[in-house]
C-alpha positions in Angstrom: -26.7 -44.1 -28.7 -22.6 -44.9 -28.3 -22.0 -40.9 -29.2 -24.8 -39.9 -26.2 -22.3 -41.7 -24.0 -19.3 -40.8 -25.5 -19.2 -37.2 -25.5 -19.8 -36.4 -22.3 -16.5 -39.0 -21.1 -14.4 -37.2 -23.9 -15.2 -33.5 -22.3 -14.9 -35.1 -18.9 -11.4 -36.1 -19.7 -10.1 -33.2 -21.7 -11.4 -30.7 -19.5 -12.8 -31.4 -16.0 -10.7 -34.2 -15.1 -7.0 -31.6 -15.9 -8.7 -29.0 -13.8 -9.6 -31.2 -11.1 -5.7 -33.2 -11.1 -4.0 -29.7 -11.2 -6.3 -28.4 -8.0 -5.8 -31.8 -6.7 -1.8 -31.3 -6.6 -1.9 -27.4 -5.9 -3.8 -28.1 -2.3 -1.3 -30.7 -1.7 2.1 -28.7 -2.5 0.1 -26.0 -0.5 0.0 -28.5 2.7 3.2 -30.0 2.3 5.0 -26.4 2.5 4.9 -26.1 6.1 4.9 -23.7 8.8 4.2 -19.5 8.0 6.9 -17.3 9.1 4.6 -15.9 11.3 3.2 -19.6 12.8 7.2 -20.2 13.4 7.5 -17.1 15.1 4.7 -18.1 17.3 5.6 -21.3 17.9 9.0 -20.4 18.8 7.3 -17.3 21.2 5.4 -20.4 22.9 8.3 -22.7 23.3 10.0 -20.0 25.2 6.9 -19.2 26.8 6.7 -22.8 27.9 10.3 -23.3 29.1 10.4 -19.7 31.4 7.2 -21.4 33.1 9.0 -24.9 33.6 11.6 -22.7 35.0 9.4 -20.7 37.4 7.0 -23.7 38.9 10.2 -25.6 39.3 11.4 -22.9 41.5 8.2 -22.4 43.3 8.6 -26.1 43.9 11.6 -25.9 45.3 10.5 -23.3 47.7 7.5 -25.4 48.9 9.2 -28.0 49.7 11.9 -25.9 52.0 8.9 -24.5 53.8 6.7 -27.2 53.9 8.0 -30.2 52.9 5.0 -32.5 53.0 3.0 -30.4 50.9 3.0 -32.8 47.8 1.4 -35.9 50.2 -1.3 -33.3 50.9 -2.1 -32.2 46.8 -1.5 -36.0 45.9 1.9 -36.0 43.5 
């Protein structure tokens, strides 16, 4: 009865349970890596993206309130 138990906890351990620890750490190196060249590249395209459109609404801002200066009272900023 002991050996009905047994061997199937011995092949767990020698086989099932290496496979599964070495997957286990494989996905985690694989998620602790970091950004692609190619997401960085994007990201970096975005950020740039980003700060030319801060640049123009500030601008557009700035020209709003030199022709109408009460425009932000009116939109509710």
């Amino acid at each position: 009865m002991d050996s009905i138990i047994i061997a199937p906890i011995i092949l767990f351990m020698v086989i099932v349970a290496p496979i599964w620890v070495i997957m286990h750490y494989r996905t985690a190196g694989k998620k602790a890596v970091g950004l692609s060249d190619k997401e960085q590249n994007s990201l970096n395209e975005l950020a740039n993206m980003a700060e030319s459109m801060e640049d123009r609404i500030t601008i557009l801002e700035s020209i709003l309130d030199a022709e109408s200066p009460d425009w932000r009272a009116k939109h509710g900023q």
